[in-house]
N, C-alpha and C positions, 0 to 999 in steps of 0.2 A: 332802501338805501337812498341816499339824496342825490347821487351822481351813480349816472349806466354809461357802459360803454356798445359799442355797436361794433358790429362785425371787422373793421376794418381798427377798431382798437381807439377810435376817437368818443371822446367825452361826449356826454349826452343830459339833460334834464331827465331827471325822475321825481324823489320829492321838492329837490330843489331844483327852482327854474330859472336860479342865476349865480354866478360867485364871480367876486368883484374885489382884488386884490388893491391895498396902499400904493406906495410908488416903490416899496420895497421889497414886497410878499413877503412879509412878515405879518401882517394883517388883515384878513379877508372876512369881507362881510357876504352872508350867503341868503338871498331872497328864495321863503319857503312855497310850495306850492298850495293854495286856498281850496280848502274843498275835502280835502283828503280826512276820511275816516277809518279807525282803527277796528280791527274787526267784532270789538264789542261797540260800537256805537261810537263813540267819543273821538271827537274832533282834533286833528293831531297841530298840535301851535309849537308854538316856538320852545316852548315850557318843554314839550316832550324832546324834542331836537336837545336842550341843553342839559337836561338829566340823564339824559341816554348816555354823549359825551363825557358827560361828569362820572358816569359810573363805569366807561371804559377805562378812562385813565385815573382812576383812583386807585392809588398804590397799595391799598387794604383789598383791592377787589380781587386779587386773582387773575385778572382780563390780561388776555395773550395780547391786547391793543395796544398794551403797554408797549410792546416792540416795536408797534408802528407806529404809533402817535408817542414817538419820543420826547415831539418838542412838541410837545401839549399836557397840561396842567388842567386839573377841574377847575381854575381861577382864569384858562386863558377863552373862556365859554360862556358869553354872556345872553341873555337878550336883549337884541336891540330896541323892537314891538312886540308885535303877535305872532306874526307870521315873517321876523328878519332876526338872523342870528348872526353875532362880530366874535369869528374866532381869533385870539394874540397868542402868536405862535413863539415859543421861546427864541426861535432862530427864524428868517428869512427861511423860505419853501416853495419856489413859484412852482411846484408841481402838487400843491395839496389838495386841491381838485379831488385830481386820481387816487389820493386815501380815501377819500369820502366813497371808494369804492369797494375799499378793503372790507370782505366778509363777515369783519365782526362788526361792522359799524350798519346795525340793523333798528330801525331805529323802533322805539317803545316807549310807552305813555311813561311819563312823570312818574305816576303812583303806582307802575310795575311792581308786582310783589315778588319777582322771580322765579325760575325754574320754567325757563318755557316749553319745555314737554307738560308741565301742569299749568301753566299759563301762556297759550301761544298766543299774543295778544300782538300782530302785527300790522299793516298796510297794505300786503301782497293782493295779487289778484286771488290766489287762492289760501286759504286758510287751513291750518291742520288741526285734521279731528280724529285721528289716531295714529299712536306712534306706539310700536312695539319693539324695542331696541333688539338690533340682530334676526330682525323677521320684515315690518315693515310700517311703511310712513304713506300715510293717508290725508290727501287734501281734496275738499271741497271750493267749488266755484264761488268768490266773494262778491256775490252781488251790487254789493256800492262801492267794488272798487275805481277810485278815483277817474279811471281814464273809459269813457264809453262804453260798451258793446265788448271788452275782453273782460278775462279771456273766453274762449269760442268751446273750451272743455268744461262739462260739469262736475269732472272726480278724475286725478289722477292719484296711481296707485305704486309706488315706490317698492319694490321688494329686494330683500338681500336673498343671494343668492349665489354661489360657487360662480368658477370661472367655465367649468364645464358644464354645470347647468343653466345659466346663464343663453350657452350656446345653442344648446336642446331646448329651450322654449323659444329662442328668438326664431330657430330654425322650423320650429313646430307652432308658429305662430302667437303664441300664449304671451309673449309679450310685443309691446312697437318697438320699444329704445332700448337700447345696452351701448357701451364705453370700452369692452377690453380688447385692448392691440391685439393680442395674440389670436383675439376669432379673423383678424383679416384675413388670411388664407382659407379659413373654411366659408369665409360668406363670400369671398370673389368670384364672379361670373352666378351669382346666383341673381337674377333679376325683380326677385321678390325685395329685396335688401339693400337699401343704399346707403354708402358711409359718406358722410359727409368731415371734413378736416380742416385746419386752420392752424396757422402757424400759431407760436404762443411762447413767451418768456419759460414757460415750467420746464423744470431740466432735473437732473437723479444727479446730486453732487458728492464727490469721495472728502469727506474731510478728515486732515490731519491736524493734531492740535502741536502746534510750533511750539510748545513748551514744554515737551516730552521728546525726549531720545527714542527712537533715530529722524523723527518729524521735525525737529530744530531747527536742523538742516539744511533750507532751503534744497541744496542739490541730492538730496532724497526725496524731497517731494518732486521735484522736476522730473528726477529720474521716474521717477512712478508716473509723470505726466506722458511722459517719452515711449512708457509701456503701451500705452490705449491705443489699439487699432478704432479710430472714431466710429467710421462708417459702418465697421463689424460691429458696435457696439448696437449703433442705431437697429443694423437691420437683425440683430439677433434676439437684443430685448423689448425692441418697438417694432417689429415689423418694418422697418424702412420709416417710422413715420416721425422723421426731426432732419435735423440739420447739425451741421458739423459745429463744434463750439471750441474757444479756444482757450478757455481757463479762467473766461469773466463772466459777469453777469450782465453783457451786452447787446442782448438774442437780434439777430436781424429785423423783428417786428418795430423793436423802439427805431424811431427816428432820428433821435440824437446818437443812434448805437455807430460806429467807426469802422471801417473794413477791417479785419486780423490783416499786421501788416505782414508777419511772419505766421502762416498756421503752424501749429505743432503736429506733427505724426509721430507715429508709430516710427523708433530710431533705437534700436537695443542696444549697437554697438554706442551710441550715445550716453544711453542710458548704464550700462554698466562702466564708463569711463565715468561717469558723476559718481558714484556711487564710491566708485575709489579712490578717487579723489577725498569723499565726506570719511574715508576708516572704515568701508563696507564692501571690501573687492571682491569677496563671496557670497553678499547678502546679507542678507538679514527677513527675521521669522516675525510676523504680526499677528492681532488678532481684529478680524474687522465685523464690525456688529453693525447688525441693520435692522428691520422691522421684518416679522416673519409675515405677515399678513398682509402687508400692504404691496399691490401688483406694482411693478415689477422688480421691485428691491432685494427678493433670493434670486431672479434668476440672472440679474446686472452681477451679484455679488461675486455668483460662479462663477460667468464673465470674467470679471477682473481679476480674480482669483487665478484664472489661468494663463489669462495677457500677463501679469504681473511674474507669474513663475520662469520663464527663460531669462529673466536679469538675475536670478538668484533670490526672489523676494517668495518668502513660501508664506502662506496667510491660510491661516485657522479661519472658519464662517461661522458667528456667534451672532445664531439670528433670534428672535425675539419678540413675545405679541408683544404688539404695536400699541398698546397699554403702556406696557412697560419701556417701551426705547422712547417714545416721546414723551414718557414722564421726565427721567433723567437721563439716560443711556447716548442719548442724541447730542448731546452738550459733555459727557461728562468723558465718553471712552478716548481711546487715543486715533483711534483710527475706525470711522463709520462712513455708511451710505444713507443719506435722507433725501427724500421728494421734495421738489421746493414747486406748488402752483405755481402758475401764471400770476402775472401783477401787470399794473397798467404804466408802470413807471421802476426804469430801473434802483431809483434810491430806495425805491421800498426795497428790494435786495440790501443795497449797499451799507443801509443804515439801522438797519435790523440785525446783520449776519455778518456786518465785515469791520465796521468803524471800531475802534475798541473799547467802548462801551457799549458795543449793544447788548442788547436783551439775550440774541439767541447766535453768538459768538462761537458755532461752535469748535472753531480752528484755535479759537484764544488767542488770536493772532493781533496785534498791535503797531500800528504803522505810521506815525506823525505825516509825514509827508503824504501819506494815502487819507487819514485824516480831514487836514486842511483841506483836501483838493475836491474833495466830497461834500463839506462844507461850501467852499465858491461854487460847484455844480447847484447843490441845493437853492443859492442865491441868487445865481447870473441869470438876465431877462433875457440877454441877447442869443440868440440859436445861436450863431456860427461860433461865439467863445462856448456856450457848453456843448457842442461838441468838439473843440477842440479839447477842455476839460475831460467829456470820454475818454478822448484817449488817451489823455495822459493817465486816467486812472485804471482803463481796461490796461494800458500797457505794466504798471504793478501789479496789478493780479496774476496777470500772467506770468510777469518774471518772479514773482516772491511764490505764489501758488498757495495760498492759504487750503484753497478747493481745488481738486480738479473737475472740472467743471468741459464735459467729454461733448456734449450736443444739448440741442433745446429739442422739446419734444414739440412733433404735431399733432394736436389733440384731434380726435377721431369719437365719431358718435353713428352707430348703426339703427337706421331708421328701416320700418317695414315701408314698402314702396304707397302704403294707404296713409302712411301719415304726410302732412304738408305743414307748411308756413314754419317749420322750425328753423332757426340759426343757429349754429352754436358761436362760443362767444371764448373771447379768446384768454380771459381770467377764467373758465371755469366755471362759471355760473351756468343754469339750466334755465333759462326764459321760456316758459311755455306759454303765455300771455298770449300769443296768435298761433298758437299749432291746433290743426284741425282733422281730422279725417277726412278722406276724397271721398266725392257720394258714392264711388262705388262699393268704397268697405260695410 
């Protein structure tokens, strides 16, 4: 990628060692890093940077990048030399930076013939040299990767594996690293095992789509907001590990994000007066689909499923391999739960998921005044106006409720006490570029 982020969530140099916005951020020219070799040999220039680009946002291509890199155009991706690339962005973005972090933007030679499980032809410090889908991903130490002496590992070994198995080798030593919330209880007070955590945008969002009955309604989905015991929610389906969230995509980690001036709780007598107010004094029966495989989205669904039952709201669980809900099911049903990653900037939320044209819209929710104001966020240089702009936009989310949007989660990584140098990082990524073993292992 051309832009890292580091532990505390600030921008970083990776292939690129500079980005240099107009006077409007609408145009930013990006200086590439010299030296840098792709794992078959070949020298990665500007050429590879702008076909890469080109073939994210190419509307024939398929690429999910499409949803992030809205306001970019294979036309707005030039080179400028060799090694300096001028991206013209359709709109003003002084946070585009932080796309350049977004996970699909990996970058790849010019003459990539695609399919990179048959052609992993990357930059990374480690390169892969086998991938067995649904078993495991195998990298090797990239000996000319660009930056000295990393990384310190010669073979990292990737395996899939249950959430109970998972547990039984970390705890039987068989592996160093695992992710799943629900082992904290079984690895605490074990000394051999340390979790390390960090706060992070990523959060499990309910959406209703506002253009289906009874979701229309604003005071149906409030009411539904009014059902969620927060903190129950946290420590039931994360182990304790997030924070309380108030209906936007605002998480405590961004800077620009606003205090909730009003939190929402848990309020039933509230919530069945909404409810009767919208033609629903006894309820109303849903069906809410989620992804069956992907942790922790059945056991949230229960969850809400049961917060949701004392206002009179009875909801069917139509769960689903995670093939199938993210193909269409995510987007199309009336009422679902999907995972949203960490991102390093909250418009990549806002303008992906909530404007009404985004790509992945999945409330179908459409708001001119929410719109516009997301728009002057995207464009304003000055901190103290975009965050007054937050709030005025965190304060529509809230009151309109496209998502309920219950906490952010804190991402958690179980390390054997023999591994070191690792960070975790707060998009998600796994950096093992300096993780080493202690001489005693």
């Amino acid at each position: 990628m051309l832009v890292d982020t580091d532990y505390e969530g600030n921008l970083q140099p990776r292939l690129a060692t500079s980005w240099t916005p107009d006077e409007t951020g609408q145009v930013w020219t990006i200086a590439l890093r010299e030296g840098v070799t792709f794992h078959n040999g070949q020298s990665m220039t500007a050429d590879d940077v702008v076909a890469t680009f080109q073939r994210l946002v190419d509307p024939d291509s398929g690429s999910s990048a499409q949803a992030t890199f809205d306001f970019l155009t294979p036309d707005g991706v030039r080179m400028v030399d060799e090694f300096t690339v001028e991206f013209a962005l359709s709109r003003p973005v002084v946070d585009f930076p932080a796309y350049l972090n977004s996970y699909q933007a990996v970058i790849l030679p010019a003459d990539w013939p695609g399919s990179f499980a048959e052609n992993p032809i990357g930059t990374g410090a480690f390169r892969l040299v086998e991938f067995v889908p649904q078993q495991r991903v195998i990298y090797e130490r990239y000996p000319d990767y660009w930056l000295p002496g990393v990384p310190y590992l010669d073979r990292v070994e990737a395996i899939t594996l249950s959430s109970e198995s998972a547990v039984t080798a970390m705890l039987g030593g068989d592996i160093e690293m695992t992710s799943n919330p629900a082992a904290l209880p079984l690895f605490e007070g074990n000394p051999d095992i340390t979790a390390l955590t960090i706060g992070t945008s990523g959060h499990d969002g309910i959406f209703m789509r506002v253009d289906q009955e009874p979701f229309s309604d604003k005071r149906v989905r409030q009411a539904m907001a009014l059902c969620m015991n927060r903190p129950d929610l946290i420590a039931s389906v994360w182990q304790g590990l997030g924070v309380v969230a108030n209906d936007n995509v605002f998480a405590p980690v961004f800077p620009v994000s606003p205090a909730p001036d009003d939190q929402r709780v848990q309020d039933y007598d509230q919530a069945k007066a909404l409810l009767a107010e919208a033609g629903y004094p006894d309820g109303f029966s849903a069906t809410l689909t989620t992804s069956s495989d992907t942790t922790p989205l059945p056991a949230m669904a229960a969850v809400v499923q049961e917060m949701l039952r004392p206002a009179g709201i009875e909801i069917e669980i139509n769960a689903v391999p995670a093939a199938t809900y993210f193909n269409t099911d995510w987007l199309e049903t009336p009422l679902n739960i999907t995972n949203w990653g960490g991102r390093a900037t909250p418009s990549q939320y806002l303008t992906s998921a909530y404007t009404t044209d985004s790509v992945w819209n999945a409330s179908h929710w459409s708001n001119p005044e929410f719109d516009d104001l997301v728009a002057q966020f995207d464009a304003e240089l000055d901190f103290d106006r975009r965050k007054e702009l937050a709030s005025e936009i965190a304060a529509i989310m809230t009151e309109e409720v496209p998502a309920i949007i219950p906490f952010f989660i804190n991402g958690v990584t179980f390390v054997r006490s023999n591994v070191q140098g690792y960070v975790p990082d707060r998009i998600g990524f796994r950096d093992l570029r300096f993780t080493y073993f202690s001489p005693s292992s």
